[in-house]
gemmi code that builds the backbone of each chain (N, CA, C; Angstrom):
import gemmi

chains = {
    "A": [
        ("UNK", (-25.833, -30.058, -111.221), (-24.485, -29.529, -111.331), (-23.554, -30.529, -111.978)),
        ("UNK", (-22.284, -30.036, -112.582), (-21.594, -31.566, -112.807), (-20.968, -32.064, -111.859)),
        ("UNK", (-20.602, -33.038, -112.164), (-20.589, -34.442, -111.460), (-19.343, -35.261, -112.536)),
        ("UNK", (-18.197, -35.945, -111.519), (-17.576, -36.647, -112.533), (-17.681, -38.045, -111.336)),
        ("UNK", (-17.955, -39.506, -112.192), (-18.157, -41.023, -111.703), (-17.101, -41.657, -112.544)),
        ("UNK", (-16.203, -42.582, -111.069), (-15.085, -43.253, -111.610), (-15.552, -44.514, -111.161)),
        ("UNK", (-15.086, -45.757, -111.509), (-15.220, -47.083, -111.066), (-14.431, -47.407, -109.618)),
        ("UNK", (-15.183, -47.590, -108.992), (-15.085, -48.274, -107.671), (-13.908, -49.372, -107.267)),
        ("UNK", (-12.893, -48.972, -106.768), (-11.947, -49.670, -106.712), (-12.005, -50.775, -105.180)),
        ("UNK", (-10.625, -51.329, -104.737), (-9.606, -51.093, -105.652), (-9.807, -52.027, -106.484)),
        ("UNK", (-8.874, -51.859, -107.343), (-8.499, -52.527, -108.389), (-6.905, -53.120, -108.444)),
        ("UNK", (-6.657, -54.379, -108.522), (-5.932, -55.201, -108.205), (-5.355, -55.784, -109.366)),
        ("UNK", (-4.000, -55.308, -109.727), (-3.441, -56.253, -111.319), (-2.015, -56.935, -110.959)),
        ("UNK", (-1.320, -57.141, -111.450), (-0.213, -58.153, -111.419), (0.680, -57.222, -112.337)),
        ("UNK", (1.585, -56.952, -112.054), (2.930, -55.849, -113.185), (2.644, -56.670, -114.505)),
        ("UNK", (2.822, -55.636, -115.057), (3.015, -55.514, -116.424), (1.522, -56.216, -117.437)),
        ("UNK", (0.537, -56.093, -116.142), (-1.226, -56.206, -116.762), (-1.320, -54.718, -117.347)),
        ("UNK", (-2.308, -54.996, -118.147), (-2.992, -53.425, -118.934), (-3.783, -52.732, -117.876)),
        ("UNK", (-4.013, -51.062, -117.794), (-4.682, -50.873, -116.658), (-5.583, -49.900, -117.815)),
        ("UNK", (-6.962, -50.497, -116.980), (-8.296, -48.895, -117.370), (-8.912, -48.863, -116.224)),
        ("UNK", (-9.141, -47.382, -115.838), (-9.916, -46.763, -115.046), (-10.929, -46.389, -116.003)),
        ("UNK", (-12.048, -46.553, -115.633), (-13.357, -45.630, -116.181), (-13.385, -44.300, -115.273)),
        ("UNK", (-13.795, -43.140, -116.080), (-14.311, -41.836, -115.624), (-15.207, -41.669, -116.824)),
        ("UNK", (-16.252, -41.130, -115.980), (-16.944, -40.650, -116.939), (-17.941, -39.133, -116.341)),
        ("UNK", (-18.458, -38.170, -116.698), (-18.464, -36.986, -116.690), (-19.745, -36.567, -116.741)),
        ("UNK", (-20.108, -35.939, -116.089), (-21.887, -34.845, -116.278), (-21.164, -33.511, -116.424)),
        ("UNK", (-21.394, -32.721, -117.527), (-21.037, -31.052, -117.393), (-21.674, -30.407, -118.430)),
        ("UNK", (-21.881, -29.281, -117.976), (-22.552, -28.260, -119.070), (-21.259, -27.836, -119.957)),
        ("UNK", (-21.213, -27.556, -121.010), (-20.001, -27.204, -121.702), (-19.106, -28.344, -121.882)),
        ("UNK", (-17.907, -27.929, -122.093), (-16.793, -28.965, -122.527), (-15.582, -28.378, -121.457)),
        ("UNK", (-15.830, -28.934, -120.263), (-14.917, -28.381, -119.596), (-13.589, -28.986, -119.645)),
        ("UNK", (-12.221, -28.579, -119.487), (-11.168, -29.096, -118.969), (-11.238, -30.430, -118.244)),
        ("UNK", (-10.492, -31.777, -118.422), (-10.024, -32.808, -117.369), (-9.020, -33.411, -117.498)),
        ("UNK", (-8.889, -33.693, -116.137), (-7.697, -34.524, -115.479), (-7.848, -35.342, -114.698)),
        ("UNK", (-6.051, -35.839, -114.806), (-5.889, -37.171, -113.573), (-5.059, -36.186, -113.046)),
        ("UNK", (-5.546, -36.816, -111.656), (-4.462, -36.632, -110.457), (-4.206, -38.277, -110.229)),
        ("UNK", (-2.754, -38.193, -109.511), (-2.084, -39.389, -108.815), (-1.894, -38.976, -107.203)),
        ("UNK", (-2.606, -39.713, -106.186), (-1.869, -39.803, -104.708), (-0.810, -40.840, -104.456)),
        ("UNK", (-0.047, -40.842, -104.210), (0.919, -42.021, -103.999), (0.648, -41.972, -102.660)),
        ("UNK", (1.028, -43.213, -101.481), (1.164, -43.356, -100.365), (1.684, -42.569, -99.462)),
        ("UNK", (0.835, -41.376, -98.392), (1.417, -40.606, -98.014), (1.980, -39.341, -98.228)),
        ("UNK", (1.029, -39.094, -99.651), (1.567, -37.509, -100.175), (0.244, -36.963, -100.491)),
        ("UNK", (0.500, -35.933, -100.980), (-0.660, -35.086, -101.376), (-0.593, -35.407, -103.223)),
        ("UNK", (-1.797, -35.017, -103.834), (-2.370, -35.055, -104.784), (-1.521, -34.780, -105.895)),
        ("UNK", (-1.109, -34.956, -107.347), (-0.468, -34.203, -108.261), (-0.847, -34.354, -109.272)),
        ("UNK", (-0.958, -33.468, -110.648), (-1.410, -33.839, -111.829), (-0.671, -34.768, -112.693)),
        ("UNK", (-1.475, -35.518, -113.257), (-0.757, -36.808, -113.797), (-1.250, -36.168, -115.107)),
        ("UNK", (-2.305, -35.944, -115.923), (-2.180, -35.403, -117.518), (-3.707, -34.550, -117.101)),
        ("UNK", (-3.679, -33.979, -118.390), (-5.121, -33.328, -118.730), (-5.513, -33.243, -120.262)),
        ("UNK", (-6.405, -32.774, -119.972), (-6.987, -32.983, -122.023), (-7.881, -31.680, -121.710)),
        ("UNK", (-7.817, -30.513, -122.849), (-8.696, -29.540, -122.624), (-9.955, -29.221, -123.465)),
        ("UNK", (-9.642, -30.140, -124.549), (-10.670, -30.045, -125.632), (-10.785, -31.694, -125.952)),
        ("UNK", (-12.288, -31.636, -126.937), (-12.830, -32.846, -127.423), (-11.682, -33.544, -128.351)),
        ("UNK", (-11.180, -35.020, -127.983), (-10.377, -35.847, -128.967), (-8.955, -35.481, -128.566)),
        ("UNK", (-8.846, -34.450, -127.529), (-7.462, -34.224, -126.785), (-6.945, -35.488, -126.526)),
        ("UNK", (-6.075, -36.255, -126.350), (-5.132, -37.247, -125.289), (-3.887, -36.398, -124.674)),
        ("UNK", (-4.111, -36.591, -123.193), (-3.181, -36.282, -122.303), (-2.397, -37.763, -122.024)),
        ("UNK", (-1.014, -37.115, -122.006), (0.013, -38.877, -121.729), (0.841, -38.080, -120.331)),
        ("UNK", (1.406, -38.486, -119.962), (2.503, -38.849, -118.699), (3.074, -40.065, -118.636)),
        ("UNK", (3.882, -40.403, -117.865), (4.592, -41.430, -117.289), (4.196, -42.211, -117.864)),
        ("UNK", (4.042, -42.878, -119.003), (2.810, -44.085, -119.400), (1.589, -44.602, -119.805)),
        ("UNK", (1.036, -43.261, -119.215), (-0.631, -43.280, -118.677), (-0.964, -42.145, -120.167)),
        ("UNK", (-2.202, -42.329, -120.405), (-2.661, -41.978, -121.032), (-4.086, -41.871, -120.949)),
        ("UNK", (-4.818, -40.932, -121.661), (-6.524, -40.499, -121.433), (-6.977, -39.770, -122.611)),
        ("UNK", (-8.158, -40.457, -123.049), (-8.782, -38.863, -124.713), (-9.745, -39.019, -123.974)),
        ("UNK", (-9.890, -37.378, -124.413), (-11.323, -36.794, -124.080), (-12.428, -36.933, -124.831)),
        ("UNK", (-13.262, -37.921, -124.650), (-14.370, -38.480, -125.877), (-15.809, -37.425, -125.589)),
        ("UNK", (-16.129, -36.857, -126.532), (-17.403, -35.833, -125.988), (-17.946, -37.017, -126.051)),
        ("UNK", (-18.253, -37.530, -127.258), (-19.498, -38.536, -127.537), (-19.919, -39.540, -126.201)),
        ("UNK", (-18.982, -39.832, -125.405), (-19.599, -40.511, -124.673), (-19.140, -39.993, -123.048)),
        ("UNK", (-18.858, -38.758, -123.176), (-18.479, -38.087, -122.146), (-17.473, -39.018, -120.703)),
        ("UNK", (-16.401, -39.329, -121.456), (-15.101, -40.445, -120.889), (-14.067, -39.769, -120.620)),
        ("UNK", (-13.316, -40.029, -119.842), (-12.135, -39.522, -119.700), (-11.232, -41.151, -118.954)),
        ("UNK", (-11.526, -41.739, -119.712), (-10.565, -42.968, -118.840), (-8.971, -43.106, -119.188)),
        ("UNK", (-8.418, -43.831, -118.022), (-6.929, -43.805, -117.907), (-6.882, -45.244, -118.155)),
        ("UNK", (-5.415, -45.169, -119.525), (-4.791, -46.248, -119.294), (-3.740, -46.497, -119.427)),
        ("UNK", (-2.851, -47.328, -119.610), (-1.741, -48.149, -119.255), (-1.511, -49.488, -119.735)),
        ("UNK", (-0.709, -49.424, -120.820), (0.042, -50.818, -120.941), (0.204, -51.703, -120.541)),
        ("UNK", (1.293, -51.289, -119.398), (1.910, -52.328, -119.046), (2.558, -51.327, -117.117)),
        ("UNK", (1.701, -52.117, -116.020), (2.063, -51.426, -115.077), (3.246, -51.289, -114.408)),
        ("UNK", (3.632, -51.033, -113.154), (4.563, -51.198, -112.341), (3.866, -51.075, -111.358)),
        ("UNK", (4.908, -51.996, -110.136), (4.827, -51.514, -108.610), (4.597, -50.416, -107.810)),
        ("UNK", (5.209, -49.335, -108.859), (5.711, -48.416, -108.169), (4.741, -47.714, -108.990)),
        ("UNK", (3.579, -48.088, -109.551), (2.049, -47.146, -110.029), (1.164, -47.622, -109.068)),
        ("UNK", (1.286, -48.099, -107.893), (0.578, -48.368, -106.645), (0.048, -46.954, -105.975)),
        ("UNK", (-1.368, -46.326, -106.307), (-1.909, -45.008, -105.629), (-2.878, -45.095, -105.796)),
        ("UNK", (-3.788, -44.124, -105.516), (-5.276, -43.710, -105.382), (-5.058, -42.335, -106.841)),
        ("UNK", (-6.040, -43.126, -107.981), (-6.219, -41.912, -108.969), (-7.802, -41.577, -109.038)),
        ("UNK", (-7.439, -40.252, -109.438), (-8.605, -39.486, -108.993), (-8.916, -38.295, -110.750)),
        ("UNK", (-10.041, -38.814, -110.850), (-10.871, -38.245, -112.181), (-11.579, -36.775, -111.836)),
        ("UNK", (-11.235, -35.637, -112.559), (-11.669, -34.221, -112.491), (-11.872, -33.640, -113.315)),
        ("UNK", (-12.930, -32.845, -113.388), (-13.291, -31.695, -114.419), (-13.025, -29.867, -113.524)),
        ("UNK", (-12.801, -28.962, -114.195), (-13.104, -27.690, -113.763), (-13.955, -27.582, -114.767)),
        ("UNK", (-14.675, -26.453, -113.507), (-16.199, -26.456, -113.990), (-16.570, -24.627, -114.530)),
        ("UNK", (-17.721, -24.332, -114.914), (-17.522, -23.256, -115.202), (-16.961, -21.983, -114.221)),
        ("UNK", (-16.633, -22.197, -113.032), (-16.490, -21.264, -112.083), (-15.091, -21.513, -111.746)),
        ("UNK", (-14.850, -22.834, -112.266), (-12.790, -22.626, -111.897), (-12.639, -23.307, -111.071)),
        ("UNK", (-13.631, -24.408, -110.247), (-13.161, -24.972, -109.630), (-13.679, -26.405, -109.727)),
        ("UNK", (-12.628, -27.143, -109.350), (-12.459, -28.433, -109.641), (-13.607, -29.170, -109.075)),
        ("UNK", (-14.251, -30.389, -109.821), (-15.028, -31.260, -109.604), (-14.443, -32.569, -109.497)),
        ("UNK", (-14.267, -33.638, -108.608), (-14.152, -34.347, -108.231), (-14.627, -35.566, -108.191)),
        ("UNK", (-13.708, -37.266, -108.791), (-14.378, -38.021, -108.727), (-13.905, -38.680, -107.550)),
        ("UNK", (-14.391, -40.095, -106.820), (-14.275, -40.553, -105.570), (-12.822, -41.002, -105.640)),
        ("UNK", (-11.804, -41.010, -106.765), (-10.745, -41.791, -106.791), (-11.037, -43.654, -106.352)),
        ("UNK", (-9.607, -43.603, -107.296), (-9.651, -45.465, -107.516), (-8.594, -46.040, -107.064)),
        ("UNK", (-8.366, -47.027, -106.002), (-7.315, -47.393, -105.773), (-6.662, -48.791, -106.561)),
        ("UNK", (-5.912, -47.989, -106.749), (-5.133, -49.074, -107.935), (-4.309, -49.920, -107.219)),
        ("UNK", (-3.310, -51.451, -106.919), (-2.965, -51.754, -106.404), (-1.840, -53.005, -107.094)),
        ("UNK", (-0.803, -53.071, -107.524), (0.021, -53.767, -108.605), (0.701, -54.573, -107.610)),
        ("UNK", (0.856, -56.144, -107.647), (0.996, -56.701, -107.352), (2.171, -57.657, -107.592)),
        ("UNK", (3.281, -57.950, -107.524), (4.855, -58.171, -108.106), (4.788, -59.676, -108.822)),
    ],
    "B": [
        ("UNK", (8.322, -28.793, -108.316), (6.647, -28.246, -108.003), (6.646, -26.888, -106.825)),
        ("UNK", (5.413, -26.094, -106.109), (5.180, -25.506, -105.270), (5.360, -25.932, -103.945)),
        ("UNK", (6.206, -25.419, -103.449), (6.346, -25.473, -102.190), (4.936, -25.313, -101.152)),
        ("UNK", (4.576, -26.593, -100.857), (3.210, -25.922, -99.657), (3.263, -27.283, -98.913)),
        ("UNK", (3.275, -26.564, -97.521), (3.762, -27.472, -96.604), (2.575, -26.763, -95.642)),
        ("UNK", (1.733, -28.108, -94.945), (1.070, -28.415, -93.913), (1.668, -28.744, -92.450)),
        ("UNK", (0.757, -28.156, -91.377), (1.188, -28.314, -90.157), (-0.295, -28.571, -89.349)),
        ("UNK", (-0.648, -28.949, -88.246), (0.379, -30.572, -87.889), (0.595, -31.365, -89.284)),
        ("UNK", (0.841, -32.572, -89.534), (0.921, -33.653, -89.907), (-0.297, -34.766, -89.492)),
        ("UNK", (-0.376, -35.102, -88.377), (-0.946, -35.545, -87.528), (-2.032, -35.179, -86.204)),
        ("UNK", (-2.554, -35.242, -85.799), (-3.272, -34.460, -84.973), (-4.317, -35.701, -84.203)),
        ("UNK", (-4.206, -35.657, -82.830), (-5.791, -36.358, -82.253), (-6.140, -35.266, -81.375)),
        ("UNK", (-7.528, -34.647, -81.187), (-7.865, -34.018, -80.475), (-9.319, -34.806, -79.890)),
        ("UNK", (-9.710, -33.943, -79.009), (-11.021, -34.766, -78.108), (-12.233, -33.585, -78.961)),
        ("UNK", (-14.031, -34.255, -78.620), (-14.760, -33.460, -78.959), (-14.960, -32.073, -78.135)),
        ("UNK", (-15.104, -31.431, -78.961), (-15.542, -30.117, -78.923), (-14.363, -29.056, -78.418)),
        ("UNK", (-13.205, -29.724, -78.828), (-12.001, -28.444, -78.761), (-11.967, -27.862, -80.018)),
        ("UNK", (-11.258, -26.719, -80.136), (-11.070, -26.243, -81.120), (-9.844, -26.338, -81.573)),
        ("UNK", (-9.773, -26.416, -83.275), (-8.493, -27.190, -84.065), (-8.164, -26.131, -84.842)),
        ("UNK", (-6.390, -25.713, -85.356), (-6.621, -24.829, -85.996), (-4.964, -25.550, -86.936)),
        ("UNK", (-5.702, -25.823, -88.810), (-4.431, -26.694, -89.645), (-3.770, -25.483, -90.220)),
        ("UNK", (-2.666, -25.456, -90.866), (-1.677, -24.547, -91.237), (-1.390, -24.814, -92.249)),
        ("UNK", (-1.681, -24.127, -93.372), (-1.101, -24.395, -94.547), (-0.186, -23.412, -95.187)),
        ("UNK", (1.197, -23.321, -95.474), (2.047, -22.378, -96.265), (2.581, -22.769, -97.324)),
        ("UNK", (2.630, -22.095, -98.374), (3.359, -21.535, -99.646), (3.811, -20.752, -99.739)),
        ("UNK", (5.196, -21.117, -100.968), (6.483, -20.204, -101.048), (6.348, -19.672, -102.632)),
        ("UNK", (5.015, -19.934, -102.930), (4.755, -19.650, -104.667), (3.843, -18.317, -105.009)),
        ("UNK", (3.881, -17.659, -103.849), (3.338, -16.611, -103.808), (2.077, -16.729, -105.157)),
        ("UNK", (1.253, -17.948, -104.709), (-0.483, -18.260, -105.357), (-1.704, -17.453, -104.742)),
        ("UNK", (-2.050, -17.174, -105.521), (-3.281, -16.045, -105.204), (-4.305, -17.114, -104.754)),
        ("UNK", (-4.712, -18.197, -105.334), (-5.583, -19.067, -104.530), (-5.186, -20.069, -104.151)),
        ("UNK", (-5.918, -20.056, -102.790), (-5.413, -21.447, -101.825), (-7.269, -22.353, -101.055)),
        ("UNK", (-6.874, -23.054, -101.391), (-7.757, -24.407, -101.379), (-7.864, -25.485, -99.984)),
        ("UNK", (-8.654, -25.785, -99.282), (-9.018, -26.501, -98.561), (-10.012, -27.464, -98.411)),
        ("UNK", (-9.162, -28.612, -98.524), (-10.381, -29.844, -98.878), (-10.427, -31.089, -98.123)),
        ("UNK", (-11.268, -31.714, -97.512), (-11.016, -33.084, -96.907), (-11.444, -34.219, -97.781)),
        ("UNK", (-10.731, -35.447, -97.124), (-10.798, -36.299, -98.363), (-11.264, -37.711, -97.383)),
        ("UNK", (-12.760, -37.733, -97.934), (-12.850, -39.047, -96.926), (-13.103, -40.446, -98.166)),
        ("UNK", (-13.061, -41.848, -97.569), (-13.297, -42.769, -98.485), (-14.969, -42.990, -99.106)),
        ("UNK", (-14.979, -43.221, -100.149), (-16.163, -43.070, -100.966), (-16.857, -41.532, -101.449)),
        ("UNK", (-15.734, -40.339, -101.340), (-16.255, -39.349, -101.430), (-14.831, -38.344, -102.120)),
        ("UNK", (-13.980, -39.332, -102.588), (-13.055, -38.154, -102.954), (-12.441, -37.300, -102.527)),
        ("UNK", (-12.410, -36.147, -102.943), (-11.933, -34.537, -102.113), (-13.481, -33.795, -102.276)),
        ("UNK", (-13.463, -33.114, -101.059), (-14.753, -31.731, -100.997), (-13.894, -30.631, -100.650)),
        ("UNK", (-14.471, -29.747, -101.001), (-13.616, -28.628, -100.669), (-14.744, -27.933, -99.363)),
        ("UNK", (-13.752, -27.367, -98.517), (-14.126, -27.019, -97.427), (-14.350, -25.429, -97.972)),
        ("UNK", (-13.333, -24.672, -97.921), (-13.292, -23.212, -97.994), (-11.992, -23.078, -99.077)),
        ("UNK", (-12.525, -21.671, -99.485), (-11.341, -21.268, -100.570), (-11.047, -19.954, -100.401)),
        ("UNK", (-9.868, -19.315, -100.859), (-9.563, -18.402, -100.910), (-8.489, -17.636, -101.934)),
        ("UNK", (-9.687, -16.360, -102.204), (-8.739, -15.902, -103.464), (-8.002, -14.438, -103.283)),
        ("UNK", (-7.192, -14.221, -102.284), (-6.525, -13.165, -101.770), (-6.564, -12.899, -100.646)),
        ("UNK", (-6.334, -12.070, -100.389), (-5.702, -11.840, -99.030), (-6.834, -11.416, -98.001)),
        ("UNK", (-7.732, -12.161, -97.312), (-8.634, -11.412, -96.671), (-10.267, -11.720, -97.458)),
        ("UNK", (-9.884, -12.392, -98.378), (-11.016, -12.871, -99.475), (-10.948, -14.247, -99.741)),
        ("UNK", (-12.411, -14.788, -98.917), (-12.582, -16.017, -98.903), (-13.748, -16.522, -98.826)),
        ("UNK", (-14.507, -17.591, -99.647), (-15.493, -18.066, -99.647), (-15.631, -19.460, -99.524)),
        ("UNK", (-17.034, -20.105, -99.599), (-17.078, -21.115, -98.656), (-17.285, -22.543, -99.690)),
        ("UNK", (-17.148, -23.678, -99.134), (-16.918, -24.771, -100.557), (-18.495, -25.506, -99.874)),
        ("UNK", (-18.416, -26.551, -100.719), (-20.016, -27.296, -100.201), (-19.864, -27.983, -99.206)),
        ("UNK", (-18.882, -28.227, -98.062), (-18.882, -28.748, -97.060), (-18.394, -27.855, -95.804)),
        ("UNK", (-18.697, -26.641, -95.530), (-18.095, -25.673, -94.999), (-18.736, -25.470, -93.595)),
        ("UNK", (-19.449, -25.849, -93.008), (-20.126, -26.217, -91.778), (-19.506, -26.245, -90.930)),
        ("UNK", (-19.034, -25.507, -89.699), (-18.092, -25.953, -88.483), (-17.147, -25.594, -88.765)),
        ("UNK", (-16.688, -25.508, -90.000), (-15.031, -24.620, -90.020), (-15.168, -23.327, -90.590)),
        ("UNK", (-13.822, -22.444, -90.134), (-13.926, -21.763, -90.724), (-12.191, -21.061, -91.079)),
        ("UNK", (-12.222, -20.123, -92.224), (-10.850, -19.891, -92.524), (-10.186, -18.429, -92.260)),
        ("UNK", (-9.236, -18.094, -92.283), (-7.904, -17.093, -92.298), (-7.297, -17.243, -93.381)),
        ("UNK", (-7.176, -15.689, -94.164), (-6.134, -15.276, -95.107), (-5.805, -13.789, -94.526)),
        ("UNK", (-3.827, -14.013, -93.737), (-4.059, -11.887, -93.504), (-2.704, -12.482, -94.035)),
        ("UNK", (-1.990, -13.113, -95.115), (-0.957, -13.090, -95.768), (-0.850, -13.899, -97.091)),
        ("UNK", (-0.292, -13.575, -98.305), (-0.732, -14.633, -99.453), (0.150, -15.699, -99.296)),
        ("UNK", (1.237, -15.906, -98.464), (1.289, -17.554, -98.290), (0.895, -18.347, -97.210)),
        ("UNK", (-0.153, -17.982, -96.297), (-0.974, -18.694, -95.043), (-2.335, -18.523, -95.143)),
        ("UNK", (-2.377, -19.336, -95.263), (-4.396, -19.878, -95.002), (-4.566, -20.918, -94.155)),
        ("UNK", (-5.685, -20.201, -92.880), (-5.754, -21.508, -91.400), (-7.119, -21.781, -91.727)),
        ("UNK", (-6.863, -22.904, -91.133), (-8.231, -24.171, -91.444), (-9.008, -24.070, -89.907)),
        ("UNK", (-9.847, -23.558, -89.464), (-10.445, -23.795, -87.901), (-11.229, -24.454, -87.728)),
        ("UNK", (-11.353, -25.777, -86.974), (-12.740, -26.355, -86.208), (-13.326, -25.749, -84.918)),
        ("UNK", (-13.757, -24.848, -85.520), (-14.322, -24.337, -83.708), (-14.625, -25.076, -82.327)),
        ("UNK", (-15.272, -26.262, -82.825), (-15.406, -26.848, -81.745), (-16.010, -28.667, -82.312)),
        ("UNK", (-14.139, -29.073, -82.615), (-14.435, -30.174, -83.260), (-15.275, -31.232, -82.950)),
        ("UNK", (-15.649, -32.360, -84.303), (-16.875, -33.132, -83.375), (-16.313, -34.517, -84.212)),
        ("UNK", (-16.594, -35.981, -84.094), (-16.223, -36.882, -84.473), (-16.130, -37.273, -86.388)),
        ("UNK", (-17.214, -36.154, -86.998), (-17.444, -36.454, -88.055), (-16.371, -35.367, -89.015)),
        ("UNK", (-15.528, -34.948, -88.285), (-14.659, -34.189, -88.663), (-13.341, -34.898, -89.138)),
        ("UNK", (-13.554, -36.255, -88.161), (-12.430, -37.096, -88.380), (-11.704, -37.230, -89.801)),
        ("UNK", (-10.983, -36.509, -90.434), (-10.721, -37.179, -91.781), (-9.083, -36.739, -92.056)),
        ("UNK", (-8.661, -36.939, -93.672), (-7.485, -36.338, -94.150), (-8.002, -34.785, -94.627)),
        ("UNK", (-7.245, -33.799, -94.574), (-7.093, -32.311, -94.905), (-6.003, -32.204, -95.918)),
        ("UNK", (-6.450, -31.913, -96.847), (-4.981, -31.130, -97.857), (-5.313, -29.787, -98.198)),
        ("UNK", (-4.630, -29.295, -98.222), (-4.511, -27.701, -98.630), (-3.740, -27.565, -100.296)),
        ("UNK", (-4.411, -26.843, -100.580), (-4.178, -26.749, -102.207), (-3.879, -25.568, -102.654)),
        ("UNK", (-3.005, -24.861, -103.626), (-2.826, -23.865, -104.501), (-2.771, -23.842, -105.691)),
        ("UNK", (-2.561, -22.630, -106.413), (-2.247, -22.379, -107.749), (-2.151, -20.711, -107.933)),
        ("UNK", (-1.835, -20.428, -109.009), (-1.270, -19.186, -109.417), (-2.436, -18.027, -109.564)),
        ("UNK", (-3.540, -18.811, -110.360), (-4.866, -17.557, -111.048), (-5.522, -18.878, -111.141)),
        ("UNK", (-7.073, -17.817, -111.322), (-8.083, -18.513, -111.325), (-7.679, -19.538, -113.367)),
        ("UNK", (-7.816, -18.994, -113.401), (-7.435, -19.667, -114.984), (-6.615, -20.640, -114.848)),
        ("UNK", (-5.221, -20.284, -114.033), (-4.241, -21.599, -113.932), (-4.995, -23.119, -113.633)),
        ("UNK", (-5.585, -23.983, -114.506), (-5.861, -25.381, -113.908), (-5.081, -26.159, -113.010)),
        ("UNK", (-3.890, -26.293, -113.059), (-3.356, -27.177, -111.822), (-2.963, -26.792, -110.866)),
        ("UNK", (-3.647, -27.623, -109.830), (-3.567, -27.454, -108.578), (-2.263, -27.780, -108.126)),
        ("UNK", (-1.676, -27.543, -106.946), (-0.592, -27.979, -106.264), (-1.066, -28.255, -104.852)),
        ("UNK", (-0.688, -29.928, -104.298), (-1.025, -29.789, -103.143), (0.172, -30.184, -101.915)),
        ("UNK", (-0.352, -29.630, -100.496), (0.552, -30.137, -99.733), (0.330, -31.567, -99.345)),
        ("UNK", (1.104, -32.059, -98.072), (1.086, -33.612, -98.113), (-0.206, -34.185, -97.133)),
        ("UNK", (-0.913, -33.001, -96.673), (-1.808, -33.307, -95.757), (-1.975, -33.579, -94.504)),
        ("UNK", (-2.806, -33.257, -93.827), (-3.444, -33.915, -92.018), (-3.778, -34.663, -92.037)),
        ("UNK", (-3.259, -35.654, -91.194), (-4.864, -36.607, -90.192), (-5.097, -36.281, -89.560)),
        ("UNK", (-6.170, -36.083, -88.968), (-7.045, -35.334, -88.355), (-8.138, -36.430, -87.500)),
        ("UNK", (-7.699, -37.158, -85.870), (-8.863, -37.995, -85.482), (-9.366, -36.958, -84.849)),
        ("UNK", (-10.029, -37.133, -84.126), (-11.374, -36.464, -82.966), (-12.232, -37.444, -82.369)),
        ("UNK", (-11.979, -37.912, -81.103), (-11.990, -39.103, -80.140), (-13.045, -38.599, -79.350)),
    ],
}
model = gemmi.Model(1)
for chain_id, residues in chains.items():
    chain = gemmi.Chain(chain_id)
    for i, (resn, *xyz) in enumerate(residues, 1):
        res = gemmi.Residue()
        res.name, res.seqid = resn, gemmi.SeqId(i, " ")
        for name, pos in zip(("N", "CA", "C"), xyz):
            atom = gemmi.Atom()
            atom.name, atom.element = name, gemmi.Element(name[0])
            atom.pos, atom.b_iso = gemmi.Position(*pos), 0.0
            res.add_atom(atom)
        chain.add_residue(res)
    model.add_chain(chain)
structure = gemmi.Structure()
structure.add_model(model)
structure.setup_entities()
């Protein structure tokens, strides 16, 4: 079935370090993906998506292309903030509409 | 965003009572989502539901089970909770199956002592 694998956090930077998350993807087809962001104490929200091959989804900063060739979806970032301190979480929908799930990464910015 | 607000917040119950989480929306979403989220495992989805009275089961669906008799309430039940239940719960929506983004509420903790 697919399967989406993110890098094992956390992950620990200092403001205004560059940030990459790896995701990377098993799926039949070319499905839809996204980031979600948890911040401390909330529920889940979409941070970007990409729906096709060579898409880039941006938000707040963050940014992601959808590489078929090597089936990636990684997030990155310039230059962080404090206040990008959460658990992000790598997803595909799959052919049935529902979301596939990676373990999420805790990111952790440090002043 | 969608209004969907969880009840309890918090929760400790003992083994083998039965637990029952609350999830409402004001976005009148045809599907609503139930998932626990433990560390090293992401979100699983427990049970889903796509209308009113129409609901099927996610890959971790064992021991719980769900309620839809209105399209903004869907209940989460542990029949007869057990320690490995222990986790966070969020409840999730969206508009149509097609709509990709989810909306979620802020979630349970959920111990079991």
């Amino acid at each position: 079935g697919d399967s989406v694998t993110q890098m094992e956090g956390p992950v620990t930077l200092s403001e205004e370090a560059f940030l990459t998350i790896n995701c990377t993807y098993t799926a039949t087809g070319y499905p839809s993906l996204f980031w979600y962001v948890q911040y401390p104490g909330e529920g889940l929200q979409l941070l970007l998506k990409a729906t096709k091959a060579d898409d880039k989804g941006s938000n707040k900063g963050f940014e992601a292309t959808y590489r078929k060739e090597t089936t990636s979806f990684h997030l990155e970032k310039g230059s962080v903030q404090v206040s990008d301190s959460a658990v992000y979480f790598c997803a595909l929908i799959d052919s049935n509409y529902q979301l596939i799930w990676g373990a999420g990464t805790k990111l952790i910015i440090k002043p | 965003d969608a209004g969907i607000t969880q009840s309890p917040r918090h929760k400790v119950t003992e083994t083998g009572t039965p637990v029952t989480l609350r999830c409402h929306q004001t976005e009148n979403h045809r599907y609503m989502y139930w998932y626990r989220q433990d560390p090293g495992h992401g979100l699983r989805l427990i049970h889903y539901s796509y209308g009113v009275k129409d609901t099927d089961k996610g890959e971790v669906s064992d021991g719980y089970s769900v309620s839809r008799s209105k399209t903004e309430d869907f209940l989460l039940t542990l029949e007869s909770a057990t320690s490995s239940q222990t986790s966070v719960y969020f409840c999730a929506s969206r508009p149509g199956q097609s709509n990709e983004k989810l909306f979620f509420g802020s979630g349970t903790q959920l111990s079991v002592l």
